[in-house]
C-alpha positions in Angstrom: 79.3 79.0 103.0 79.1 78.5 99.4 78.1 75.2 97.9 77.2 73.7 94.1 73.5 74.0 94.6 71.0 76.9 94.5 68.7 77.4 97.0 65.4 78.0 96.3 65.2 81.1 97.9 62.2 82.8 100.4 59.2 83.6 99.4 59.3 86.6 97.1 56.1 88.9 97.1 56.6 92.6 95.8 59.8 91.8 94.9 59.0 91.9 91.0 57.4 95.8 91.6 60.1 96.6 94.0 63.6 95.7 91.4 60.8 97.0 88.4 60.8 100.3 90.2 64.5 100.3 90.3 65.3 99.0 87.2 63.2 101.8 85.4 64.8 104.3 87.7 68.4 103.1 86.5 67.5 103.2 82.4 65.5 106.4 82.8 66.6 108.6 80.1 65.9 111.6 82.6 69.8 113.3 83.3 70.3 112.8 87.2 70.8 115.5 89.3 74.0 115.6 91.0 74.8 119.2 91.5 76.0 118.9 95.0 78.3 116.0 95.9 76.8 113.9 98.6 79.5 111.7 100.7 78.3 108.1 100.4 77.2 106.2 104.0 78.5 103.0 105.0 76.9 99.5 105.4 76.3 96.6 108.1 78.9 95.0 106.7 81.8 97.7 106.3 82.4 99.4 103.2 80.0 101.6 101.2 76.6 100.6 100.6 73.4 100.5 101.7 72.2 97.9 104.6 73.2 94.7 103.5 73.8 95.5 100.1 76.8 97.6 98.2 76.5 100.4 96.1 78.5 101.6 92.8 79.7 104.8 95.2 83.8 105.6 96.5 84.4 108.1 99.2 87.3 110.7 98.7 90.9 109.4 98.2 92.9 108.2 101.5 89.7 108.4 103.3 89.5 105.6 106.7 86.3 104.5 108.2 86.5 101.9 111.3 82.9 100.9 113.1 81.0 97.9 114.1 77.7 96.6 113.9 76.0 94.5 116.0 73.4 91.9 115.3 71.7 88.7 116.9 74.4 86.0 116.6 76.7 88.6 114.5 79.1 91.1 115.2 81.1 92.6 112.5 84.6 95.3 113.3 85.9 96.7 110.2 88.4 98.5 108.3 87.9 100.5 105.2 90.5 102.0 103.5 90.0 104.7 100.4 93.6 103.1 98.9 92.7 104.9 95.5 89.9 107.1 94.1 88.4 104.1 92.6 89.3 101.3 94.5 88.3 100.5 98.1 89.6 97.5 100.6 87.7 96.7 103.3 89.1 94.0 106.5 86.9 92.2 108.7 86.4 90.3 111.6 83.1 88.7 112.0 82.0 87.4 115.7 79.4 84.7 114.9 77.7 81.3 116.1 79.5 79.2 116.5 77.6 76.3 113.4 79.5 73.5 114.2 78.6 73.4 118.2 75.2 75.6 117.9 76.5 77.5 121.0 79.3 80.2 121.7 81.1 81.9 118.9 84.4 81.6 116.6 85.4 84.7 114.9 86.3 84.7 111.3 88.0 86.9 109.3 87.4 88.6 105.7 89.1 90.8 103.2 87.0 92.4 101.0 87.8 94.7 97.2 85.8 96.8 95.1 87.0 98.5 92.4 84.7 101.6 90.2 84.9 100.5 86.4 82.9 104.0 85.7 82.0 106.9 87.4 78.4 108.3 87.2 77.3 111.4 84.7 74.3 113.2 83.6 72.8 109.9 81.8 75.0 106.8 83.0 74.9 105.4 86.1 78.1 104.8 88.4 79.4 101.1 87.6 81.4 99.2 90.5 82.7 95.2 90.8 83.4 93.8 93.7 84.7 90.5 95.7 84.0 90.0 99.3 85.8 87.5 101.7 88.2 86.7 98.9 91.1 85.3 101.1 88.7 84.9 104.1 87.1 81.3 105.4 84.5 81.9 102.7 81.4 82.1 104.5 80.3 85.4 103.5 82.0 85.0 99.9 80.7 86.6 97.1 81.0 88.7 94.2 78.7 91.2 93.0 78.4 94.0 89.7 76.2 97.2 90.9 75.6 100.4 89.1 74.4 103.5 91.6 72.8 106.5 89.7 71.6 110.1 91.8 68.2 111.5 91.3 68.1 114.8 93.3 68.3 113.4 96.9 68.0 110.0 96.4 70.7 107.9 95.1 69.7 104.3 93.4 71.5 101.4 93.2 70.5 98.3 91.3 73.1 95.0 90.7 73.8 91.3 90.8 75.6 89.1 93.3 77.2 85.7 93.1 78.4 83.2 95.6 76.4 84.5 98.9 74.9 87.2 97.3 73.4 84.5 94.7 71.0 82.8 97.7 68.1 84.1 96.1 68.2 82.6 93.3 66.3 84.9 91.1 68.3 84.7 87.6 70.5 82.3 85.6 73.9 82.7 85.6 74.1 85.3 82.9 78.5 84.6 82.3 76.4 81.0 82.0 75.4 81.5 78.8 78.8 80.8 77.0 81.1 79.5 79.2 79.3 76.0 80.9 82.2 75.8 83.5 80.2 79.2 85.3 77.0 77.2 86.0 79.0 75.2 88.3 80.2 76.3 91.9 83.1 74.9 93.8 83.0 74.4 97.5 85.0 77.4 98.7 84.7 77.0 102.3 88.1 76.7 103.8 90.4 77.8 106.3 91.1 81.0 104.9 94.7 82.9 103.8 94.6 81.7 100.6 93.1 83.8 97.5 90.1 82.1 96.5 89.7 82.9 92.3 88.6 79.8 90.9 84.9 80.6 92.2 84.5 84.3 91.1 81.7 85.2 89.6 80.6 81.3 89.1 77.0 79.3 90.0 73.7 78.6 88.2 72.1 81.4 89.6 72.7 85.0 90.5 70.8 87.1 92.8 69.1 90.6 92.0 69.8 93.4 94.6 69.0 97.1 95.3 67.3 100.0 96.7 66.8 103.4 97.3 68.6 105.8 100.1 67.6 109.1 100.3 69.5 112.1 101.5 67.4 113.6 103.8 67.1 117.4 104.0 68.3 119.5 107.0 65.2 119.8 109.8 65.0 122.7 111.9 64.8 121.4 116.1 64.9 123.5 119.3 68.6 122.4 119.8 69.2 123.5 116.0 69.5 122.6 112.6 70.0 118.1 111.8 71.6 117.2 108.6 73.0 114.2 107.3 69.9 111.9 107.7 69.4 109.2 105.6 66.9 106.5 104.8 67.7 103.4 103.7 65.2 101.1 101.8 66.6 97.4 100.1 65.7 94.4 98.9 69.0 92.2 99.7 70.5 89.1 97.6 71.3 87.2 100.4 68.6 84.9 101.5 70.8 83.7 104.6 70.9 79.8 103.1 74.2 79.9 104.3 73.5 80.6 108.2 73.9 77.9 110.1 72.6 76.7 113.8 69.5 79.6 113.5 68.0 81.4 116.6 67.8 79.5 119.1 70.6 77.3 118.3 69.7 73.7 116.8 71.1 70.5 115.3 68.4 69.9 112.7 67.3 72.3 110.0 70.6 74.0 109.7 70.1 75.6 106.2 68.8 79.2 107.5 66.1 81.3 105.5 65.3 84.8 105.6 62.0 85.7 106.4 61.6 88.7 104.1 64.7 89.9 101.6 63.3 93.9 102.4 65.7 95.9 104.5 65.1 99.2 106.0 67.0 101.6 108.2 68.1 105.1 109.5 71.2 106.7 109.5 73.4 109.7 110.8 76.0 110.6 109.4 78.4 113.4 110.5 81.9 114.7 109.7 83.6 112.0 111.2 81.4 109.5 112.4 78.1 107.7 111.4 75.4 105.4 113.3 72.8 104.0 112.1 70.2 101.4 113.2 67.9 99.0 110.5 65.8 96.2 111.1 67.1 93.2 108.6 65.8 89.9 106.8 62.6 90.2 108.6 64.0 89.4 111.8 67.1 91.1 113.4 67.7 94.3 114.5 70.9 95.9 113.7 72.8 99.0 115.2 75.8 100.5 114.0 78.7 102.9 114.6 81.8 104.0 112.6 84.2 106.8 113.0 86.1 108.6 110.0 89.2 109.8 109.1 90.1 112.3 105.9 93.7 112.8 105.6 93.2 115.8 103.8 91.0 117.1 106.0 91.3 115.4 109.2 88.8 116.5 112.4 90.0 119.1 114.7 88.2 118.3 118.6 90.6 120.9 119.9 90.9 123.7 117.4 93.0 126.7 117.9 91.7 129.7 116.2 94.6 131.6 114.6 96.3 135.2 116.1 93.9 138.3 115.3 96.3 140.5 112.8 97.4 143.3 115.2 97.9 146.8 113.9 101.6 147.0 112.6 103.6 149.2 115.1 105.3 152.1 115.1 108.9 151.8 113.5 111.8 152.0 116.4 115.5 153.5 115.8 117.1 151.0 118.5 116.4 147.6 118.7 118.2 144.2 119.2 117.2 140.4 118.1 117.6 139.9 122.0 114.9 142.5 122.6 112.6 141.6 120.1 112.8 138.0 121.3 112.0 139.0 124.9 107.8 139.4 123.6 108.2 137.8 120.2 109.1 134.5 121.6 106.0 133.9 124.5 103.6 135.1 121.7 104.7 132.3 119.3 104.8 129.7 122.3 100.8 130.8 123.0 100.8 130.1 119.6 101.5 126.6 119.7 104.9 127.1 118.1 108.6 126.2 119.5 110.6 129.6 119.0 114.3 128.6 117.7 115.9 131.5 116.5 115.0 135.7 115.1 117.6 137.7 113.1 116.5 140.8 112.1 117.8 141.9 109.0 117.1 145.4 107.7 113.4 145.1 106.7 113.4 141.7 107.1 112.9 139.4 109.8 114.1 135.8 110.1 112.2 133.8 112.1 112.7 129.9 112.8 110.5 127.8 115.0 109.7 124.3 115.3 106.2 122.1 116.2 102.5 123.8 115.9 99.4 122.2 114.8 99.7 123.6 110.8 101.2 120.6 108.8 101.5 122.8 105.7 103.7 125.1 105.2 101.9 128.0 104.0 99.4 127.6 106.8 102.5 127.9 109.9 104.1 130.9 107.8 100.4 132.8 107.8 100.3 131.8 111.8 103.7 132.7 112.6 103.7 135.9 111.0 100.0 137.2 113.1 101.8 136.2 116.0 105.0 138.1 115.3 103.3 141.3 113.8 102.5 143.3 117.1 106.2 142.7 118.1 108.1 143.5 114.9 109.0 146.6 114.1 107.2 148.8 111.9 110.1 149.1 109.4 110.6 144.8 109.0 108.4 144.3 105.4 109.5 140.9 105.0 108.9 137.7 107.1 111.3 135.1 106.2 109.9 132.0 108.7 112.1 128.9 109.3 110.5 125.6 109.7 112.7 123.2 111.3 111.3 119.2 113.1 114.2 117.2 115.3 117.0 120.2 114.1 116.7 119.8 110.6 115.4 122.4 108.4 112.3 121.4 106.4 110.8 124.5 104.9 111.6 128.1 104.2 109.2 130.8 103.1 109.1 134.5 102.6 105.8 136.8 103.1 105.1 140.2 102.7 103.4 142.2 105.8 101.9 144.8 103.5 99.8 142.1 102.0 98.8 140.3 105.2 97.6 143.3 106.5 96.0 144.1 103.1 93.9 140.9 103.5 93.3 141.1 107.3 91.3 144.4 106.4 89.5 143.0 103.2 91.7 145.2 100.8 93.5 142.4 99.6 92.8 138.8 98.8 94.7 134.5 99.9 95.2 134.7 96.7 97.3 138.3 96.3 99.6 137.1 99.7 100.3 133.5 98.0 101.2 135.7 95.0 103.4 137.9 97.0 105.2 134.9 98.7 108.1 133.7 97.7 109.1 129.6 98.8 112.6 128.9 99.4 114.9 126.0 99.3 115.1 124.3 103.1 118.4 125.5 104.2 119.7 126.7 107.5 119.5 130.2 108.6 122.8 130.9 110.7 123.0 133.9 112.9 120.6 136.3 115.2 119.7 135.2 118.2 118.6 131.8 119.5 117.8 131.0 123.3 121.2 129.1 124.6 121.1 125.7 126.3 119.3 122.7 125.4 115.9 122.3 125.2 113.5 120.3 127.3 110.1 119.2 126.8 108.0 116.4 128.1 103.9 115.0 127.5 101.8 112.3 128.7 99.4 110.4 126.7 97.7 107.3 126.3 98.8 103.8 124.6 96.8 101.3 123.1 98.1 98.2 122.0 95.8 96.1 119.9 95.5 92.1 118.6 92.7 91.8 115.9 91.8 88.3 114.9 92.3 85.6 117.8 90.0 83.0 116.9 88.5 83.1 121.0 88.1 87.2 120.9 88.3 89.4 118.3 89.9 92.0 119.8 92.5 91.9 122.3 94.0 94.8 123.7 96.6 96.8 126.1 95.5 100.3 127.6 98.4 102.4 129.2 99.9 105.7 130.5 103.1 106.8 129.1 105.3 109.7 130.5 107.8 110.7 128.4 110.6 113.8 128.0 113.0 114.6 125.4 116.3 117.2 125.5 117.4 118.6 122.5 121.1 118.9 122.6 121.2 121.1 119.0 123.0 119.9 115.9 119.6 117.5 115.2 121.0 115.4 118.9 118.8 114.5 121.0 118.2 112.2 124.1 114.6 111.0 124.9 112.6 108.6 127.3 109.2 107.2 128.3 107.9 105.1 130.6 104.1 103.4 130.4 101.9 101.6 133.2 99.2 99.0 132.0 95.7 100.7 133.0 93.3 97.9 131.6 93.9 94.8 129.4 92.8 91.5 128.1 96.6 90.5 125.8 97.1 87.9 129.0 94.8 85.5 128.0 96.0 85.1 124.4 96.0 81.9 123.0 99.8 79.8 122.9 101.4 79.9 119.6 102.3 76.3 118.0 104.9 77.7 115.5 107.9 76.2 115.6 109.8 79.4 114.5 111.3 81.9 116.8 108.8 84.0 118.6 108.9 87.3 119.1 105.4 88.7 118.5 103.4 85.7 118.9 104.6 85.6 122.7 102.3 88.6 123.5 100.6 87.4 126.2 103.6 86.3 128.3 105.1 89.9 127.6 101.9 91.3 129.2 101.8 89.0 132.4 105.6 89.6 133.0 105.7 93.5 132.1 102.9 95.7 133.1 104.8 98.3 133.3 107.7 99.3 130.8 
């Protein structure tokens, strides 16, 4: 909630020392050490930061981070999405107290934007400015400029907030200074879905923010080496004015207070997930949990390690593409590929599959060709592989065996076989032999059906069990199926929609009672 007067803030012992500490930290004239790139950790509140506080920091491009934390009176689920190497968006839906009643909860929901003006180098710190809850109810609205600079394994961050990050009321309005209309600070509590500019950056005082997290190093246990450790210290700018109904809930007194603005928590972080715990505003304890996602590099629970490189055998006067297939083809299904077609050509071998875990290209052609090099024959050189998805061709590539090989035995180099290879346009290979009939494959897997936002539940969801098949008929024609049965679910007791248009995804809940099984 964001109103036109400053609050006068909770009592503020140490902090002077504390945001001095920081301060000289930030306009050291000491280069900071950032040899290694340390992934930045998330915050209570979704999105990169400290606690309760955000740092200057951007993980890699693309990169998705979903979690919760949980809270006295609070829950927060959110969304972060990498959308560019500087900018971040962050959604959220917020489970609170219900201020109006002083008992049960609404939910609310937020969309938050920061956006790196800088990045950090040997003598300037990292430079971000952000908005939070910008088209959101405006509760938790604020703005905020923060600069993050690394010293060794500890990474500072020092900024200023506005709006609900301004509760502390430590500064004047600095954008005050020349333009009078800043001092001032609209009422910008609302029902949200509308962009809320006209109170950026505006109010008669800002609020100071910042702190220290340190990357701990790895410790040696009896199960094995822990890294990814870090420790979070803060001194926050929110001095929860804005919290209404308190702990128990009330009618009188309703403008909340922090007890102390000093954060401090723990947190693990791993390749794709990170939980944490901190204790908060002098009074709450907070646990949280969030699970990554890197395009680029996205986790593998179930990895298959690639075909050893076999010796290459023996070259064979009399052969056929038939006879060849007869081992080739069960070697590159234990591979995880779908064997199409083989025409052997002289000293080359045309080989087209479909499906396998590799999305790349050059990763499928270095698997196909271990699985295919113990049932070759010794006189095929060149490995022309095929890539083809739902009967169209999508990639064509040419390696050498010799340099393989070469590699495989540490006589040759990735970088001598990507030399060697030769990338060709995606055509058809007619010819050679391909299995005859149609194909037939079939899976089962889970569904989950989701419904973020309902003002009564936050989430609302739809667990099933699908059974599917699919026959491919050639020529890119195919016929496929699935059925699903609802396992566990709470879409039936979705609110009724009062829109007068058409409805067609607002009757969710109806759908679910009728059709539990589709």
């Amino acid at each position: 909630m964001r109103v036109a007067m400053a609050g006068s803030g909770p009592a503020r012992v140490g902090r002077g020392t504390f945001v001095g500490y920081l301060l000289a930290l930030m306009l050291a004239t000491i280069p900071a050490h950032a040899a290694d790139e340390i992934e930045p950790s998330g915050s209570n509140f979704g999105g990169i930061g400290l606690l309760e506080t955000r740092t200057a920091r951007m993980r890699p491009d693309g990169v998705v981070d979903a979690g919760v934390s949980q809270r006295r009176q609070r829950r927060f689920s959110y969304i972060d999405w990498q959308a560019l190497p500087w900018l971040e968006a962050t959604f959220r839906l917020t489970d609170r107290l219900n201020g109006t009643t002083g008992r049960g909860t609404t939910t609310d929901r937020a969309f938050d934007l920061r956006a790196r003006v800088w990045s950090e180098n040997d003598w300037r710190p990292a430079l971000a400015i952000g908005v939070q809850d910008v088209i959101g109810t405006g509760i938790y609205a604020g703005e905020y400029i923060v600069g993050s600079k690394r010293f060794w394994d500890f990474d500072v961050s020092l900024g200023l907030g506005w709006g609900r990050l301004s509760t502390g009321a430590d500064l004047p309005n600095p954008f005050g200074f020349g333009l009078l209309a800043f001092n001032t600070l609209p009422r910008s509590v609302g029902q949200g879905g509308v962009p809320n500019v006209t109170g950026l950056f505006r109010g008669p005082r800002v609020g100071v923010f910042g702190g220290v997290e340190w990357n701990v190093p790895a410790i040696g246990t009896p199960l094995g080496e822990l890294s990814g450790l870090r420790v979070k210290v803060e001194y926050s700018a929110d001095a929860l004015r804005d919290e209404r109904g308190g702990y128990p809930a009330r009618t009188t007194g309703l403008r909340g207070r922090a007890a102390s603005r000093f954060n401090a928590g723990l947190q693990w972080q791993g390749d794709w997930f990170d939980v944490g715990a901190s204790f908060v505003h002098g009074t709450d304890a907070v646990v949280r949990v969030s699970f990554r996602l890197d395009p680029q590099n996205p986790p593998r629970v179930f990895r298959v390690a690639p075909p050893a490189m076999a010796p290459r055998p023996e070259p064979v006067e009399e052969y056929s593409n038939e006879s060849v297939a007869a081992a080739l083809f069960p070697a590159m299904r234990v591979a995880g590929f779908t064997p199409l077609g083989l025409d052997i050509r002289g000293d080359e071998a045309v080989v087209t599959v479909a499906g396998g875990r590799p999305r790349g290209l050059a990763q499928m052609a270095g698997r196909v060709a271990r699985a295919a090099q113990p049932h070759l024959p010794g006189q095929v050189e060149r490995i022309r592989l095929v890539a083809e998805r739902d009967g169209a061709t999508i990639g064509r590539i040419i390696l050498l065996r010799s340099a393989l090989e070469a590699a495989a035995e540490g006589d040759g180099s990735a970088e001598e076989v990507s030399g060697s290879a030769t990338l060709l346009a995606a055509m058809p290979e007619p010819g050679g032999f391909r299995p005859a009939g149609p194909r037939w494959s079939w899976g089962i897997e889970p569904r989950l059906n989701l419904q973020l936002g309902d003002p009564q539940a936050s989430i609302r969801y739809q667990l099933g069990v699908a059974a599917g098949g699919r026959v491919d008929l050639g020529l890119g024609v195919s016929v496929a199926g699935a059925v699903q049965q609802t396992v566990a679910q709470n879409l039936v007791r979705g609110l009724p929609s009062d829109s007068r248009l058409p409805r067609v995804r607002s009757d969710f809940a109806p759908y679910a009672r009728a059709e539990p099984a589709t």
